[in-house]
C-alpha positions as CSV (number, residue, x, y, z in Angstrom):
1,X,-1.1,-1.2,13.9
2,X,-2.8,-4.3,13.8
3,X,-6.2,-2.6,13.6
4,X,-5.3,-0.2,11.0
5,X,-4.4,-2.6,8.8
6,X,-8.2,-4.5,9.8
7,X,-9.6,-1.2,8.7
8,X,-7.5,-1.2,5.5
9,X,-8.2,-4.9,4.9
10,X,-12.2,-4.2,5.3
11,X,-12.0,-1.2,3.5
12,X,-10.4,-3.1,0.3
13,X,-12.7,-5.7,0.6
14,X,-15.8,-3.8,0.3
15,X,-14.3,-2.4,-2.6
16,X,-13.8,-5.1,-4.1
17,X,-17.3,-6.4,-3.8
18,X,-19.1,-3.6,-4.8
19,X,-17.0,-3.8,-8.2
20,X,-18.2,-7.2,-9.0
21,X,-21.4,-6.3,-8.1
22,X,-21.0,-3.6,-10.7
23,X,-19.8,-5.9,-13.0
24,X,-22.2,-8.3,-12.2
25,X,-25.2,-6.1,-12.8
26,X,-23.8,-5.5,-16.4
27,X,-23.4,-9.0,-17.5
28,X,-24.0,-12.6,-16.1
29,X,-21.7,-14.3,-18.2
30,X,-19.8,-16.5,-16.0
31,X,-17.1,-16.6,-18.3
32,X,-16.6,-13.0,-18.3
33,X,-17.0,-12.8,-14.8
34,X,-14.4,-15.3,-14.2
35,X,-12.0,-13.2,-16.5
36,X,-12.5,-10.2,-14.3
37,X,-12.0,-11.6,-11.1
38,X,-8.7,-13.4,-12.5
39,X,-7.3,-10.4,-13.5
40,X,-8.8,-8.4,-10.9
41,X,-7.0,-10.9,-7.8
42,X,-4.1,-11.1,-9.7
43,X,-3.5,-7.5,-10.0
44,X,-3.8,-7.3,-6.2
45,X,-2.0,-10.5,-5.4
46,X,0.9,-8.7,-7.4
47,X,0.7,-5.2,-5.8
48,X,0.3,-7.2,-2.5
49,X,3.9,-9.2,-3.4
50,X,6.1,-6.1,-5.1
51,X,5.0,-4.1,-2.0
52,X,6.5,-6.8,0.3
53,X,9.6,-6.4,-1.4
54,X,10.0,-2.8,-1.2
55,X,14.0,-2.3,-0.1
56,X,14.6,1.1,1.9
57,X,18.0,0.6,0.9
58,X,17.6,1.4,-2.4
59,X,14.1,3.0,-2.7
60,X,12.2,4.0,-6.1
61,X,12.8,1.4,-8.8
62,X,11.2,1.2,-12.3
63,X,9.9,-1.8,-10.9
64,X,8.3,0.0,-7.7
65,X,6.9,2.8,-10.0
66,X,4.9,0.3,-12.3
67,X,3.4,-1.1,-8.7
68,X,2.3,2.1,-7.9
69,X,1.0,3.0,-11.2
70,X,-1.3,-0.4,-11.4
71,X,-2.4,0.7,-8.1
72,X,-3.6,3.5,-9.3
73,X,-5.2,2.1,-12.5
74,X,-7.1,-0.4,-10.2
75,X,-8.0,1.5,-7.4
76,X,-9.4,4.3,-8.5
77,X,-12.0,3.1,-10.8
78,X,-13.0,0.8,-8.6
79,X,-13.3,3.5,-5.9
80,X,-15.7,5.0,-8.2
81,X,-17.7,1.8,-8.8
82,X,-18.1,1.7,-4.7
83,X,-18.8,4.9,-4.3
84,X,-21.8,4.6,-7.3
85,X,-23.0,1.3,-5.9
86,X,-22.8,2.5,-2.2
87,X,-25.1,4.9,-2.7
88,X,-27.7,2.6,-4.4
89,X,-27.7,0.5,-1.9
90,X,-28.8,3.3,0.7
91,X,-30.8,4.1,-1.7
92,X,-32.2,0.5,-1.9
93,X,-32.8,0.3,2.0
94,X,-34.8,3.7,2.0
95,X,-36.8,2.5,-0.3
96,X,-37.6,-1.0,0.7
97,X,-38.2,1.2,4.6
98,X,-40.7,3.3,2.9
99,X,-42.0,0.5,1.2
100,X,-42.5,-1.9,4.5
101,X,-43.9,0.5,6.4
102,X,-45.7,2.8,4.0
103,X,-46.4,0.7,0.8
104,X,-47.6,-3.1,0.3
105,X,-45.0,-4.8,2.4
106,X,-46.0,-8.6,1.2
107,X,-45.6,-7.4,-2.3
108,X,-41.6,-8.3,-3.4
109,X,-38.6,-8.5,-1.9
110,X,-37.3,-5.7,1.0
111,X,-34.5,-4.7,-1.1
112,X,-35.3,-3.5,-4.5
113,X,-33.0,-5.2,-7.5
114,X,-29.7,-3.1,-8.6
115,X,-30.6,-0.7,-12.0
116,X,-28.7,-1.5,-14.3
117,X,-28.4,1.7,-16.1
118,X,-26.1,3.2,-12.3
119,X,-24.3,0.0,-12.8
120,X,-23.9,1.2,-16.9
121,X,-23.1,5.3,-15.5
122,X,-20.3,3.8,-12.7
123,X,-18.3,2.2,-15.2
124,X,-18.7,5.0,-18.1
125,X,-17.2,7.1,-15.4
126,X,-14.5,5.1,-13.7
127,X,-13.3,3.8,-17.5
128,X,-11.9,7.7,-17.4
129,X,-9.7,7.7,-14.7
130,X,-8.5,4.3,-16.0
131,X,-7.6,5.2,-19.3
132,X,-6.4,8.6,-18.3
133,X,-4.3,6.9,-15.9
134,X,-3.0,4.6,-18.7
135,X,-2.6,7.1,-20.8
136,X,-0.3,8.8,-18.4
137,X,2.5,5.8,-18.0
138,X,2.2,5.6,-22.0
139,X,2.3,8.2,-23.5
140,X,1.5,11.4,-21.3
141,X,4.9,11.3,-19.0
142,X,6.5,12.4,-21.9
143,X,4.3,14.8,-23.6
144,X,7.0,17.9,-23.6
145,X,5.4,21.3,-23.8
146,X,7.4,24.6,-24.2
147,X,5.6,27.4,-22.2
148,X,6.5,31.0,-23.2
149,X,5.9,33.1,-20.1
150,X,6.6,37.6,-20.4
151,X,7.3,39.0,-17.0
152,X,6.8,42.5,-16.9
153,X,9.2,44.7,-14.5
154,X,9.5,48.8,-14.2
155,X,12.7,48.6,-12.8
156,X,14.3,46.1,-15.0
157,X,17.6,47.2,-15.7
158,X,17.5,48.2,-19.2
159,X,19.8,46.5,-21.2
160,X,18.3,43.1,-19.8
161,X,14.8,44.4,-21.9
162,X,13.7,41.1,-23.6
163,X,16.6,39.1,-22.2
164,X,15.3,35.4,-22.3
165,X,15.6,32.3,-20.1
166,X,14.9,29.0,-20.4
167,X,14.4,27.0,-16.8
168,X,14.2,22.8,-16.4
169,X,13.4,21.4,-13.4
170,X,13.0,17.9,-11.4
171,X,14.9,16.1,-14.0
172,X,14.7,12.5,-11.9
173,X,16.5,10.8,-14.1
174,X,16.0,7.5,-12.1
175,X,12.8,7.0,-13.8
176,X,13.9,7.1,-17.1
177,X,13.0,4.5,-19.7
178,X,12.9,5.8,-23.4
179,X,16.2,7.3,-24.3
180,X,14.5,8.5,-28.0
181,X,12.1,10.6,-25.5
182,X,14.7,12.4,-24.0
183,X,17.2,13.2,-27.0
184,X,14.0,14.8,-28.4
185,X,13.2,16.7,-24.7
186,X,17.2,18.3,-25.2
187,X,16.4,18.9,-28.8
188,X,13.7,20.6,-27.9
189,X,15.0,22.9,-24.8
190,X,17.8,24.0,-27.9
191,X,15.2,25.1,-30.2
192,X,14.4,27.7,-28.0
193,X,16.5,30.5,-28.2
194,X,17.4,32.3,-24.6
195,X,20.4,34.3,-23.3
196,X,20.6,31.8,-20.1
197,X,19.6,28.5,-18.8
198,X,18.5,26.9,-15.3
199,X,17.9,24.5,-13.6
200,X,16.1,24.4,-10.5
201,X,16.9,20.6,-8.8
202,X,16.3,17.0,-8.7
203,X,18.6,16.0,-11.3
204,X,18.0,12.3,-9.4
205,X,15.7,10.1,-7.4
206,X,18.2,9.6,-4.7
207,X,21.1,7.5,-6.1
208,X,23.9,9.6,-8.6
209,X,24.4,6.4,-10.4
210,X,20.9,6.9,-11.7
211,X,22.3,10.0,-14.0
212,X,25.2,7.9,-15.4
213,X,23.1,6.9,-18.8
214,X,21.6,10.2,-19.2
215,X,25.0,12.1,-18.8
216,X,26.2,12.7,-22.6
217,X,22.6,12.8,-23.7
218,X,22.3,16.0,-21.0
219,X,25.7,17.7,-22.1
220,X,24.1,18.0,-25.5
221,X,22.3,21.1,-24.3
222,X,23.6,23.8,-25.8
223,X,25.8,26.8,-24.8
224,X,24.3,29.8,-23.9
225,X,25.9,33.3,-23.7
226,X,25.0,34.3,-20.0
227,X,25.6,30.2,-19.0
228,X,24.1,27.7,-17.6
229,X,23.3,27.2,-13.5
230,X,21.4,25.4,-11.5
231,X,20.7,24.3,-7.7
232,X,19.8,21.3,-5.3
233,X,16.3,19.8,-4.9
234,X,15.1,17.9,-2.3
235,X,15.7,14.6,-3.9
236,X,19.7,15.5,-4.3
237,X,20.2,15.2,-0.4
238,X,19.5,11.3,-0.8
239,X,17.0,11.5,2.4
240,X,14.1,8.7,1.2
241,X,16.4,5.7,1.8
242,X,18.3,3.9,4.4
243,X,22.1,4.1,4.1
244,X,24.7,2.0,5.6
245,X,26.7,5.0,6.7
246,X,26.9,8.1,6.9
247,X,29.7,7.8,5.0
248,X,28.2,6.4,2.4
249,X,25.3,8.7,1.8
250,X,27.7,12.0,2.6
251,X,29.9,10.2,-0.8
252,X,26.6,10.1,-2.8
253,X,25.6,13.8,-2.1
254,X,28.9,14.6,-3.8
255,X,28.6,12.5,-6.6
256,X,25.2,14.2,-7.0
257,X,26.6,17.6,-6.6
258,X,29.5,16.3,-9.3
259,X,27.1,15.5,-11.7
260,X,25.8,19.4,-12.5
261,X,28.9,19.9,-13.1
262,X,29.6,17.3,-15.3
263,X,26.4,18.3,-17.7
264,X,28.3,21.7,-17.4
265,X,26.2,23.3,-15.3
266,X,27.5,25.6,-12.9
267,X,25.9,24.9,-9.4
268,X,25.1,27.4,-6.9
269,X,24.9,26.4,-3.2
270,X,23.7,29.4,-1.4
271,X,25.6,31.8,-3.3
272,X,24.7,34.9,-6.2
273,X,26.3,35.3,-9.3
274,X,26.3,38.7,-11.3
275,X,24.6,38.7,-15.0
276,X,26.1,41.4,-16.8
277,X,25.3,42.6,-20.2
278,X,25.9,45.8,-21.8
279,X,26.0,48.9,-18.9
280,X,23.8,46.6,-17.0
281,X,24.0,43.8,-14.3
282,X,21.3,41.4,-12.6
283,X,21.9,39.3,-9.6
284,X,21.5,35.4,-9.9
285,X,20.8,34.1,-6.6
286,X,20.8,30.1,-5.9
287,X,20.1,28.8,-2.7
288,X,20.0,24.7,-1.7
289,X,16.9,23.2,-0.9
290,X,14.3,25.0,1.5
291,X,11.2,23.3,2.0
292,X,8.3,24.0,4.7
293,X,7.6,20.2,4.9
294,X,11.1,19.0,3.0
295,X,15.3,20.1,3.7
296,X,15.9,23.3,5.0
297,X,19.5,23.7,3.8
298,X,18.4,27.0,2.5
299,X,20.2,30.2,3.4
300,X,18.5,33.4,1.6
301,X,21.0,35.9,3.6
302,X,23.9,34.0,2.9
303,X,23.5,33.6,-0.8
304,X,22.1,37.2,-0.8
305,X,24.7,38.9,1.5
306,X,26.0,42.0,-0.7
307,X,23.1,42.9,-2.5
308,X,20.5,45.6,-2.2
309,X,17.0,46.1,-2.1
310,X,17.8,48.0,-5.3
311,X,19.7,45.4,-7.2
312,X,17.6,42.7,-10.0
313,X,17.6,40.0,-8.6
314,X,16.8,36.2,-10.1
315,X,16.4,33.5,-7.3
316,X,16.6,29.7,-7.8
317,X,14.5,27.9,-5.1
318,X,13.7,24.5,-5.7
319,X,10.9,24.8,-3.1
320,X,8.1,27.2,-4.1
321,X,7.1,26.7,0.0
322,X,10.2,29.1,0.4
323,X,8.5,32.2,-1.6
324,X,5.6,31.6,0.3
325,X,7.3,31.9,3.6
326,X,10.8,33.1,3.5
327,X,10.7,35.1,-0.1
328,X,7.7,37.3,-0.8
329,X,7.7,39.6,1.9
330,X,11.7,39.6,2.3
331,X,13.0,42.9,2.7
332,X,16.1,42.8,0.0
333,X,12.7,42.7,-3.0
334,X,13.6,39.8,-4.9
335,X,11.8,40.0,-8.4
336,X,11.4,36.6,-9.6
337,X,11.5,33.2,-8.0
338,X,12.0,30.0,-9.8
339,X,11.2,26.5,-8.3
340,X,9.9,23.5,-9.5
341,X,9.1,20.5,-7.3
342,X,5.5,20.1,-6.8
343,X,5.1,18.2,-10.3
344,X,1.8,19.9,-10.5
345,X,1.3,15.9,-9.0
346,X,1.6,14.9,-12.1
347,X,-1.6,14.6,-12.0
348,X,-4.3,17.3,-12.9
349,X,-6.8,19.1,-15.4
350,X,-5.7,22.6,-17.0
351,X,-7.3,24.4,-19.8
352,X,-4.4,27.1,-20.3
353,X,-6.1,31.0,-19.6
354,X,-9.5,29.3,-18.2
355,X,-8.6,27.1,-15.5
356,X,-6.4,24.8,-13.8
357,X,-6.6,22.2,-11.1
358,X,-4.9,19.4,-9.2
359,X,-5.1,18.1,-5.6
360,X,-1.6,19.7,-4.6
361,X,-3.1,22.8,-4.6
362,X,-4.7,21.8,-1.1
363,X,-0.8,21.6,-0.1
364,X,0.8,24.2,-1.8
365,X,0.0,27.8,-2.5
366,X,2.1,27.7,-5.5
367,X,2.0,25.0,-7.7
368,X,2.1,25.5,-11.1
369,X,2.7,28.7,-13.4
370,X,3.1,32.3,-12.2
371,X,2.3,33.7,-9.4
372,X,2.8,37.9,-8.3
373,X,2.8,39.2,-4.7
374,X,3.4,43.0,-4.9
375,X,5.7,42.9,-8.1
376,X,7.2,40.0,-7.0
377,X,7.5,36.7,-8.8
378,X,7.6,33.3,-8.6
379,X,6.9,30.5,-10.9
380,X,6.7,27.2,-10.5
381,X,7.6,24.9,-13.4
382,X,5.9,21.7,-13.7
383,X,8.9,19.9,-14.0
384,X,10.7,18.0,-16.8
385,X,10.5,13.8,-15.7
386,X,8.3,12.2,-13.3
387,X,8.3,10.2,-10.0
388,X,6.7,7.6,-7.9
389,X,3.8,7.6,-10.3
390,X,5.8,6.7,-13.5
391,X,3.3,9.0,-15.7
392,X,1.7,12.5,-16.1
393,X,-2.4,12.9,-16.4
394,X,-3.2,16.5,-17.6
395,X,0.0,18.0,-16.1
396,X,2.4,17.7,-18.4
397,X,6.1,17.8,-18.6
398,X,7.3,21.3,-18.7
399,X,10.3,23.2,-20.3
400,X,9.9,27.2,-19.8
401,X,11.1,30.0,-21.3
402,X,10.6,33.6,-19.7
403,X,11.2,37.2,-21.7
404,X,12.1,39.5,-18.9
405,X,10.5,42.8,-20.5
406,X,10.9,46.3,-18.9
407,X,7.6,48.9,-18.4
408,X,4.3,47.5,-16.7
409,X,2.2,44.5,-17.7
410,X,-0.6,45.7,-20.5
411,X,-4.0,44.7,-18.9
């Protein structure tokens, strides 16, 4: 342990050198240099200090997601302004070898002077991710966008032809802070008009308390005619914190499971529902939380048990990990999946049609959008709050709504 945090320690410290020396290449105005490393070893000193006072006991605060955030903001510029000024340097010490042992070695210094003009291109570069990142906890983390998304199926049943649904996921209340946002998230999920809603998990961070304000803002969504379910996510079990009993935590996980209820949502712990409309029915599946790396409380048979490979069949799983390995291939043909959880990261770039990127994808197969495995289904919504990082880069938050339509997808 002790070495590790040597490593860290050095590794910070280099950092923080080769950003003065950035700076310092720029401008030698002592009091501008003075400014930056004021601010500069008072950002750390503070990130140093809320970090020390991180209680397992009661885990994410508002408080702990601003930390994280100015870690962010400072780090990763500043890892850009290494990474720039590193490679001068080798740069540098190739070139004053060639020079001592090829070139006039009595004529200047070993070490050619910093260019300004890399100093000038590091922090061009790194003044994006800071003002992306900035941008994010301002304004971004609350930058709603409706997604309409057709799913084409031969076998829907037919009266279900251009049956819509709306889906919300990873509310995490917990991290709320602008109660004008939200009223105009809800107002916005009742503009759309669908038959159905749901809502794939997380309602909190880990504590039902959390919901409490949010409660009669929530209930404001609207009825619907084919009503309104949801399921667990991870983040409903109250796993990321320290309880004093089991007791205790076990009274919590109710309370959480209360609260679905009490935004009149009907919740669905590894059970199936039937949808029916005119001559026609579709199975609504929900299972709890099934995660490759997260809570397996999952059970696909047991909420499935009944139904055929023949019936429709709609599956709430919070975790798009369980399409990939439980779902896709199962036998009983489930048609569409719908998760949430990944975020997209909440952090990412997408150009909607062209392209679309974020370092989750290295973890999950499934992140973001639709995704088809031999007429199967499964999208992933990009959620509707934010955690841990208290804002959204790129990714934004995400309310869906899907038109089930019968006959085969027009190329």
């Amino acid at each position: 342990m002790t070495i590790r945090i040597l490593i860290i320690f050095f590794i910070l410290a280099l950092v923080e050198v080769y950003s003065f020396q950035a700076i310092k290449t720029i401008t030698r105005s002592k009091p501008i240099l003075l400014v930056y490393l004021v601010v500069s070893i008072s950002a750390i000193l503070f990130i140093v200090y809320q970090f020390t006072k991180f209680d397992r006991s009661v885990g994410q605060t508002k408080m702990t997601m601003i930390t994280l955030g100015l870690l962010l903001i400072v780090l990763i510029p500043k890892l850009i302004l290494t990474f720039f000024m590193l490679l001068e340097d080798v740069f540098r010490v190739f070139s004053g070898i060639i020079t001592h042992f090829v070139g006039d070695k009595d004529n200047g210094d070993f070490l050619p002077e910093r260019r300004k003009f890399i100093s000038q291109l590091a922090l061009t570069l790194a003044a994006i991710p800071f003002t992306s990142l900035l941008y994010g906890m301002t304004k971004g983390k609350y930058n709603f966008k409706v997604i309409h998304q057709p799913i084409f199926y031969p076998d829907l049943p037919d009266d279900f032809d251009g049956f819509k649904i709306t889906q919300i996921s990873d509310v995490h209340s917990g991290s709320f802070d602008d109660e004008e946002k939200i009223k105009y998230a809800i107002d916005l999920i009742n503009q759309q008009e669908a038959d159905m809603i749901l809502f794939t998990g997380d309602i909190v961070n880990t504590h039902a308390t959390e919901m409490h304000p949010w409660i009669e803002i929530f209930k404001g969504i609207k009825s619907y005619p084919f009503g309104k379910y949801s399921v667990l996510g991870n983040h409903d079990y109250g796993e990321y914190v320290t309880w004093s009993s089991q007791k205790e935590k076990d009274e919590n996980f109710q309370a959480i499971k209360n609260l679905y209820g009490q935004i009149d949502f009907k919740l669905l712990l590894n059970e199936h529902t039937k949808i029916k409309k005119g001559n026609s029915e579709i199975a609504l599946i929900g299972v709890e939380n099934w995660g490759k790396n997260f809570k397996q409380a999952g059970d696909l048979n047991k909420a499935s048990e009944g139904l055929t490979k023949e019936d429709f069949k709609i599956l709430m799983s919070h975790d798009p990990s369980h399409w990939e390995y439980e779902v896709k291939n199962h036998e009983k043909h489930f048609h569409l999946t719908l998760s949430g959880h990944t975020h997209g990261l909440q952090f990412g770039i997408e150009i909607p049609g062209f392209f679309k990127w974020s370092p989750v994808e290295y973890v999950y197969k499934q992140w973001a959008g639709l995704y088809e495995n031999l007429g199967r289904y499964v999208y992933v919504n990009r959620g509707f709050g934010f955690h841990a990082y208290p804002g959204r880069v790129g990714i934004m938050p995400e309310i869906t709504v899907f038109e089930l339509k019968k006959g085969e997808k027009i190329a």
